[in-house]
C-alpha positions as protocol buffer text, in pm:
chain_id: "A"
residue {
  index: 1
  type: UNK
  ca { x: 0 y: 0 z: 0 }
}
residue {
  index: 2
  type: UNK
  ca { x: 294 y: 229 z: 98 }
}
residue {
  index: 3
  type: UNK
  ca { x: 471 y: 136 z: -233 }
}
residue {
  index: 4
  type: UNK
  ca { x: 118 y: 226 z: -435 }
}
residue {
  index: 5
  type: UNK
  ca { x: 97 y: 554 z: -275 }
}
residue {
  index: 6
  type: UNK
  ca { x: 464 y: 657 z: -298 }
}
residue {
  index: 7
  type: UNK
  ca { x: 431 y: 545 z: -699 }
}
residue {
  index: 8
  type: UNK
  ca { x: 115 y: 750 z: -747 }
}
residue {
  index: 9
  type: UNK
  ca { x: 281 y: 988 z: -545 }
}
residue {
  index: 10
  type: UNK
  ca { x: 605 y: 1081 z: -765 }
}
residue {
  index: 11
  type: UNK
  ca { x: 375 y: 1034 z: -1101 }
}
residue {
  index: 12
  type: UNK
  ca { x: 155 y: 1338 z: -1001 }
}
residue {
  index: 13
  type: UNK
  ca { x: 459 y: 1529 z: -926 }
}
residue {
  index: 14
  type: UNK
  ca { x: 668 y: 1428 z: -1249 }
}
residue {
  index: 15
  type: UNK
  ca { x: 291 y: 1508 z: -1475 }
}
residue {
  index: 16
  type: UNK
  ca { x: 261 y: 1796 z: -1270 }
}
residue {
  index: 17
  type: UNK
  ca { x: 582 y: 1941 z: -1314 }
}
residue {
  index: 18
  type: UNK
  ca { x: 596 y: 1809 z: -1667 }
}
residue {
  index: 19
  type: UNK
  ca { x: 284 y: 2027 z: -1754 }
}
residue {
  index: 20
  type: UNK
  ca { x: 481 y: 2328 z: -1571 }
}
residue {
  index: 21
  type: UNK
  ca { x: 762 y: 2308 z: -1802 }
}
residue {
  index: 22
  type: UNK
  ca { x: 554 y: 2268 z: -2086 }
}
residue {
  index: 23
  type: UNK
  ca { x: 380 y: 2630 z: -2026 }
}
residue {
  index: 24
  type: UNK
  ca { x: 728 y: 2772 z: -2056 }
}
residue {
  index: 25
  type: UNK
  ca { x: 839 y: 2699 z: -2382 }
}
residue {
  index: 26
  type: UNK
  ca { x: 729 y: 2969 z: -2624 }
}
residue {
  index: 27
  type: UNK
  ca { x: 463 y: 2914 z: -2839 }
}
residue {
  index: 28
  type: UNK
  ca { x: 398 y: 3252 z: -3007 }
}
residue {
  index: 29
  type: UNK
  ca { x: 626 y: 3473 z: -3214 }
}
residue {
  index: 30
  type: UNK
  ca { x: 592 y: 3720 z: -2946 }
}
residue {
  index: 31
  type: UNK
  ca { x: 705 y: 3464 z: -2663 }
}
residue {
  index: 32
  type: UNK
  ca { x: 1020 y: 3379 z: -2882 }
}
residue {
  index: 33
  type: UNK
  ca { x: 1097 y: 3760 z: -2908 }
}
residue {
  index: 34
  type: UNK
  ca { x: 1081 y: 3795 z: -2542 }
}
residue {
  index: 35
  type: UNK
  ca { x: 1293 y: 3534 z: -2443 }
}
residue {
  index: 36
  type: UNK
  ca { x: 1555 y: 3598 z: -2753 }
}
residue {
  index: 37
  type: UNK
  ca { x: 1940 y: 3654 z: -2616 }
}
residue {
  index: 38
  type: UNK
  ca { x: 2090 y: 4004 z: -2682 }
}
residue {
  index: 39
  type: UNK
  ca { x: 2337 y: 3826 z: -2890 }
}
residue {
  index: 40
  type: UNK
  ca { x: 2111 y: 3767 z: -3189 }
}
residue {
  index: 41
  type: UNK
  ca { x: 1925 y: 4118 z: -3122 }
}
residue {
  index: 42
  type: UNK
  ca { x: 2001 y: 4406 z: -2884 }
}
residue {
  index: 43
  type: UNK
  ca { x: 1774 y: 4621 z: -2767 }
}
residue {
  index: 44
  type: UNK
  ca { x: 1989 y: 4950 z: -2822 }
}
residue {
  index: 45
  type: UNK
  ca { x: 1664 y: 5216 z: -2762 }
}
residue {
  index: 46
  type: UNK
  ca { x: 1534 y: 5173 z: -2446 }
}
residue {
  index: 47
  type: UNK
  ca { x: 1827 y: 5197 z: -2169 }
}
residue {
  index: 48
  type: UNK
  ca { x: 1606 y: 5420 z: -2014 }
}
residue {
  index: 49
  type: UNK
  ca { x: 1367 y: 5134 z: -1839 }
}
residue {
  index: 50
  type: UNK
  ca { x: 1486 y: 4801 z: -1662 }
}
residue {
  index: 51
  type: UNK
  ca { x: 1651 y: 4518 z: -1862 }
}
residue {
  index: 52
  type: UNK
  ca { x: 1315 y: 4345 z: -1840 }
}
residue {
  index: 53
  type: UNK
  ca { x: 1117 y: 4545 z: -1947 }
}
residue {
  index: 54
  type: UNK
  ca { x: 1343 y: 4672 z: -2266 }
}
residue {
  index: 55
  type: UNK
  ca { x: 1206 y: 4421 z: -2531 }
}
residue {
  index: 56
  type: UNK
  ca { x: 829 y: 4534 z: -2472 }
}
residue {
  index: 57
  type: UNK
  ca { x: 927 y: 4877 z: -2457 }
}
residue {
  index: 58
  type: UNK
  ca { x: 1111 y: 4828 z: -2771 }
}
residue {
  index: 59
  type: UNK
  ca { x: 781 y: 4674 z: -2908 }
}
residue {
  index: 60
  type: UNK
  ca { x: 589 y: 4952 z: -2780 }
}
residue {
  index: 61
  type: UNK
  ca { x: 772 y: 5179 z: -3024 }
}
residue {
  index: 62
  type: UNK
  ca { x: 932 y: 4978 z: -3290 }
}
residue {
  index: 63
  type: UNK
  ca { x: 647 y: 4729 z: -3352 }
}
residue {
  index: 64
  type: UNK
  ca { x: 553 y: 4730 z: -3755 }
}
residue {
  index: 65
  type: UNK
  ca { x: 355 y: 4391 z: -3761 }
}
residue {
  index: 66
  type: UNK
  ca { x: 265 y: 4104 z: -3557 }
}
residue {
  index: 67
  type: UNK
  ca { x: 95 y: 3824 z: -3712 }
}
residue {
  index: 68
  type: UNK
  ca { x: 18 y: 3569 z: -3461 }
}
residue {
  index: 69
  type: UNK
  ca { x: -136 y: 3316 z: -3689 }
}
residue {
  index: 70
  type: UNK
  ca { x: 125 y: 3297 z: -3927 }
}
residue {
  index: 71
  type: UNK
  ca { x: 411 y: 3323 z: -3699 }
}
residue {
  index: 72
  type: UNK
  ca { x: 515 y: 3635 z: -3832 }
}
residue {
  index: 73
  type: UNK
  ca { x: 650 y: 3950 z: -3656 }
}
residue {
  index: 74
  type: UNK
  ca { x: 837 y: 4288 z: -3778 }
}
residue {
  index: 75
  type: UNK
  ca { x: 967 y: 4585 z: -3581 }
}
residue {
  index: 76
  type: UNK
  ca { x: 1148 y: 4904 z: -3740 }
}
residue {
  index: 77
  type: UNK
  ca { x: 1479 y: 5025 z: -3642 }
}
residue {
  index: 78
  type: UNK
  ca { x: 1644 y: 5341 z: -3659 }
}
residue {
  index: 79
  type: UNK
  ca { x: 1997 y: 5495 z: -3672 }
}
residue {
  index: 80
  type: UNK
  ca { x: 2045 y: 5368 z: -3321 }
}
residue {
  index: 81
  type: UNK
  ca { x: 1831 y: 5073 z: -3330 }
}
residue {
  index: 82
  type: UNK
  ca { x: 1828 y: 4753 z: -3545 }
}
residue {
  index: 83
  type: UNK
  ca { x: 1493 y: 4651 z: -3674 }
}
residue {
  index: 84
  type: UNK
  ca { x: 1420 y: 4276 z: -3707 }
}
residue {
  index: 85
  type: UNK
  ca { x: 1137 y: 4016 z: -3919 }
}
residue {
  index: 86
  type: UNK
  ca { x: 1078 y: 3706 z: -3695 }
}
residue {
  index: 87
  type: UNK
  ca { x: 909 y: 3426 z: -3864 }
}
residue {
  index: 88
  type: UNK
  ca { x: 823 y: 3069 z: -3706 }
}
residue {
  index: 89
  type: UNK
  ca { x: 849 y: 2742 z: -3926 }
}
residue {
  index: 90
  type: UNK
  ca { x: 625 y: 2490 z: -3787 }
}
residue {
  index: 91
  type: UNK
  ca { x: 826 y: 2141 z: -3773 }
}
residue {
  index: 92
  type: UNK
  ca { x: 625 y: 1813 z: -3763 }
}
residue {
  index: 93
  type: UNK
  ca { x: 711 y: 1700 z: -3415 }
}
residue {
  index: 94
  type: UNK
  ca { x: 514 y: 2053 z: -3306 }
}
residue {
  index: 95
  type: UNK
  ca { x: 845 y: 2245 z: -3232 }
}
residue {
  index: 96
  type: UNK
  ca { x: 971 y: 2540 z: -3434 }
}
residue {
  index: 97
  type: UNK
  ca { x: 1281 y: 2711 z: -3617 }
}
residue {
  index: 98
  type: UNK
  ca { x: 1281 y: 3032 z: -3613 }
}
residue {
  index: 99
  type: UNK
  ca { x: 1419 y: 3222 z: -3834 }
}
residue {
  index: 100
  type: UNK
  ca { x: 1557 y: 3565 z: -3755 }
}
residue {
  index: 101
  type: UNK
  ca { x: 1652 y: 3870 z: -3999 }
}
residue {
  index: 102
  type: UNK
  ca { x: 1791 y: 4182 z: -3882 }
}
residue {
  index: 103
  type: UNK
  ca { x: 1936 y: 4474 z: -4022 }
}
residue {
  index: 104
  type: UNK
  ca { x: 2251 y: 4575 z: -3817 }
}
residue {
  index: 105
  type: UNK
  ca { x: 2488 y: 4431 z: -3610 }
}
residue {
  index: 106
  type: UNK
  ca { x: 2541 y: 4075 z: -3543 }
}
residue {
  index: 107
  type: UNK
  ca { x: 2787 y: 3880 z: -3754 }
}
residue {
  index: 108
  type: UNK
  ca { x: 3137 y: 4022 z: -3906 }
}
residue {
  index: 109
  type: UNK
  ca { x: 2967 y: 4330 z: -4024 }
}
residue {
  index: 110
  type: UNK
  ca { x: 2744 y: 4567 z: -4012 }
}
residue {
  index: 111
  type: UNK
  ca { x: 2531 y: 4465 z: -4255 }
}
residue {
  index: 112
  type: UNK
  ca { x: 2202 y: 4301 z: -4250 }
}
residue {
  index: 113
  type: UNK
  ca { x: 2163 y: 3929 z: -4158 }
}
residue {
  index: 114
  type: UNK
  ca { x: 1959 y: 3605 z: -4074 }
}
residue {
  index: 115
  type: UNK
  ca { x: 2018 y: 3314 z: -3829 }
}
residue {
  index: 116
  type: UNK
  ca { x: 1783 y: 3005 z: -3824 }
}
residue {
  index: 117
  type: UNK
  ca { x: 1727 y: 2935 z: -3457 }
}
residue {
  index: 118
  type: UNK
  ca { x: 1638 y: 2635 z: -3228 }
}
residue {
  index: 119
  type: UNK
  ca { x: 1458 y: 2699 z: -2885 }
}
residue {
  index: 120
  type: UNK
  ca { x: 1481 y: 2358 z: -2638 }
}
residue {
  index: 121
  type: UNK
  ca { x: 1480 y: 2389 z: -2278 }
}
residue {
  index: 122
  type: UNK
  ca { x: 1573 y: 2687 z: -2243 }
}
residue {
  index: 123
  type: UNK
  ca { x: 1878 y: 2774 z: -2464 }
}
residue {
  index: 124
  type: UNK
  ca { x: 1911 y: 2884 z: -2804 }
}
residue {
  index: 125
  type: UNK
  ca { x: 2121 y: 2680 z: -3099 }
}
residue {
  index: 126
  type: UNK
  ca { x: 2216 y: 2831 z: -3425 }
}
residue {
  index: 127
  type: UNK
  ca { x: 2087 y: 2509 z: -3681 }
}
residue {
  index: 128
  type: UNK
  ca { x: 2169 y: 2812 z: -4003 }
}
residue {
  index: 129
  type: UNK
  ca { x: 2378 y: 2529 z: -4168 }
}
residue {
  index: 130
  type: UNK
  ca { x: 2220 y: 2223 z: -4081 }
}
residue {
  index: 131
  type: UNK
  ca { x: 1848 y: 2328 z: -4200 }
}
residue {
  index: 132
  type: UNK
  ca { x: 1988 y: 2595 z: -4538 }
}
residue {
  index: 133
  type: UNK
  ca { x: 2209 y: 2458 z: -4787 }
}
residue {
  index: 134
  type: UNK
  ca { x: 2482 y: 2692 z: -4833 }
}
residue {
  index: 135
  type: UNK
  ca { x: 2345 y: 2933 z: -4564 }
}
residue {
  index: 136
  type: UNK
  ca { x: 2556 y: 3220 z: -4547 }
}
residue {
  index: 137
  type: UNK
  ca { x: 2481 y: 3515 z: -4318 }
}
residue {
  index: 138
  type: UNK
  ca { x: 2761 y: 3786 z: -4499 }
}
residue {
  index: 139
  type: UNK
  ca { x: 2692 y: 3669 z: -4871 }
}
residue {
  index: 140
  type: UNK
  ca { x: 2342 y: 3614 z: -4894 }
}
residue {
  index: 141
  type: UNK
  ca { x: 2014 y: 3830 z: -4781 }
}
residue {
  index: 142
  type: UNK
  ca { x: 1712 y: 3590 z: -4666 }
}
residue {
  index: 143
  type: UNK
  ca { x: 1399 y: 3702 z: -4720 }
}
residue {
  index: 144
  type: UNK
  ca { x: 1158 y: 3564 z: -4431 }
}
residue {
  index: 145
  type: UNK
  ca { x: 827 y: 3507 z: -4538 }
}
residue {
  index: 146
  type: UNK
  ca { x: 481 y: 3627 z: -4326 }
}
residue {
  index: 147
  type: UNK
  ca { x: 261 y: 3408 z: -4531 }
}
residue {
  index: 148
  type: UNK
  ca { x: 374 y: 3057 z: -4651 }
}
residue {
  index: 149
  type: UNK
  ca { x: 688 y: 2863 z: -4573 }
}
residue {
  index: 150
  type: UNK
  ca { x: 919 y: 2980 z: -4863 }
}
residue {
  index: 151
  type: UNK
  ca { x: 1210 y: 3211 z: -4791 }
}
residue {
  index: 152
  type: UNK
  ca { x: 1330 y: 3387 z: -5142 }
}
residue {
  index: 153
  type: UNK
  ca { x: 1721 y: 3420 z: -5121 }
}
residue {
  index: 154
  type: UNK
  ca { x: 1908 y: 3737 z: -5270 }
}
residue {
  index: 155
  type: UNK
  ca { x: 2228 y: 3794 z: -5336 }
}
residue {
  index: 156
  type: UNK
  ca { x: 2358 y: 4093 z: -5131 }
}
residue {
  index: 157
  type: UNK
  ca { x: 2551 y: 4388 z: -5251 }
}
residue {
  index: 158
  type: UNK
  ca { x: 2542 y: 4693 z: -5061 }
}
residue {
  index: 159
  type: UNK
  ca { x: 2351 y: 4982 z: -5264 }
}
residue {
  index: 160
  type: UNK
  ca { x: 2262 y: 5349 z: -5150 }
}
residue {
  index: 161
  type: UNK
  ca { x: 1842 y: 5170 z: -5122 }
}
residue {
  index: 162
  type: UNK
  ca { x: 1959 y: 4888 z: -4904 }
}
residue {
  index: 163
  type: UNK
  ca { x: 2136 y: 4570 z: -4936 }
}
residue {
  index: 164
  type: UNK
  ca { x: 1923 y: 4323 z: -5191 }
}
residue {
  index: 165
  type: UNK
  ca { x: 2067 y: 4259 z: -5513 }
}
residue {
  index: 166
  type: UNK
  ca { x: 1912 y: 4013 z: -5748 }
}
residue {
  index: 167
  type: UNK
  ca { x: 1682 y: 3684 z: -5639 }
}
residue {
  index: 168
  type: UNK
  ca { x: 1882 y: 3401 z: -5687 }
}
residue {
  index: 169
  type: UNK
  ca { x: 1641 y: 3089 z: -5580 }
}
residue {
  index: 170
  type: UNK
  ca { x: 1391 y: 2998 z: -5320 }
}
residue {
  index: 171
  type: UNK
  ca { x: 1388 y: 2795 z: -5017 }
}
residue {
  index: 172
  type: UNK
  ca { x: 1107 y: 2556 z: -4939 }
}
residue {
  index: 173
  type: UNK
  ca { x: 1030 y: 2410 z: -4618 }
}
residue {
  index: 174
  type: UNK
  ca { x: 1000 y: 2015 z: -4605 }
}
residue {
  index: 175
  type: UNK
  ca { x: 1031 y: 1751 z: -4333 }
}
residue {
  index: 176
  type: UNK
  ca { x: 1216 y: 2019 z: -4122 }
}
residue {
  index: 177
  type: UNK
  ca { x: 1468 y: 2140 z: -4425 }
}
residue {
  index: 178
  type: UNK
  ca { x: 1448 y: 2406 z: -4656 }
}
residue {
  index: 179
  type: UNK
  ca { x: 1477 y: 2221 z: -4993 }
}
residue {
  index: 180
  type: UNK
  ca { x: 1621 y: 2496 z: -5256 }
}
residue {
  index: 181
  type: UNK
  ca { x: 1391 y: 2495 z: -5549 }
}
């Protein structure tokens, strides 16, 4: 009887706490901005409140569009501040990649860029060149889509109007790849 109880015991807790860590992980676009690292986008505008409150703050002011249902979300940027597109890519085990474009700071120059991102308890892996073929942050401009699943890839050459040259292919997203087309 003591056994019985001690078993049912320990399986509430482990469901219980199971079910806790569960609510945690993200599941919008606007929980995986919040918990982004500074390392893959700085909030540069808003020194003037507490660290944790900076990234609504920033959204507060910056925020161009959020698109909940397609796992889409865009914020401006200004000569002080980067701007960023956030777009979720729904893998078939119910997780997410996220990809992440911003326009300033963040790899070798300062230039604009885009990581693919994995979120799993807790800490965040840059999968760019396991999930892209050829990904390459400095050479290439990746154009994150807010409807659909297919990212159109541009060369990049730095003009007066920005930093997209001419398309080059497409990416489409398949069995949690991008296949280029």
């Amino acid at each position: 009887m003591i056994r019985k109880t001690l078993i049912l015991t320990v399986s509430v807790f482990l469901f219980v706490t199971a079910g806790y860590a569960q609510s945690k992980q993200p599941k919008t676009v606007r929980d995986f901005f919040m918990v982004l690292p500074d390392k893959y986008f700085g909030i540069e505008c808003c020194s003037f409140v507490p660290k944790s409150k900076q990234k609504t703050e920033y959204l507060k002011r910056y925020l161009k569009s959020e698109d909940t249902a397609n796992g889409y979300m865009s914020g401006y940027g200004d000569a002080a501040q980067d701007g960023f597109v956030m777009a979720l890519f729904k893998r078939q085990d119910g997780t997410y990649l996220i990809g992440l474009y911003t326009n300033g700071e963040g790899g070798a120059e300062d230039t604009p860029w885009t990581v693919f991102l994995n979120y799993s308890g807790g800490k965040w892996t840059d999968v760019s060149r396991s999930v892209v073929p050829g990904h390459d942050k400095l050479k290439y401009i990746y154009e994150l889509p807010r409807n659909g699943t297919t990212v159109e890839v541009f060369s990049k050459k730095e003009e007066a109007d920005g930093y997209k040259d001419k398309k080059l292919y497409d990416l489409e997203w398949k069995n949690g790849k991008f296949i280029k087309k």
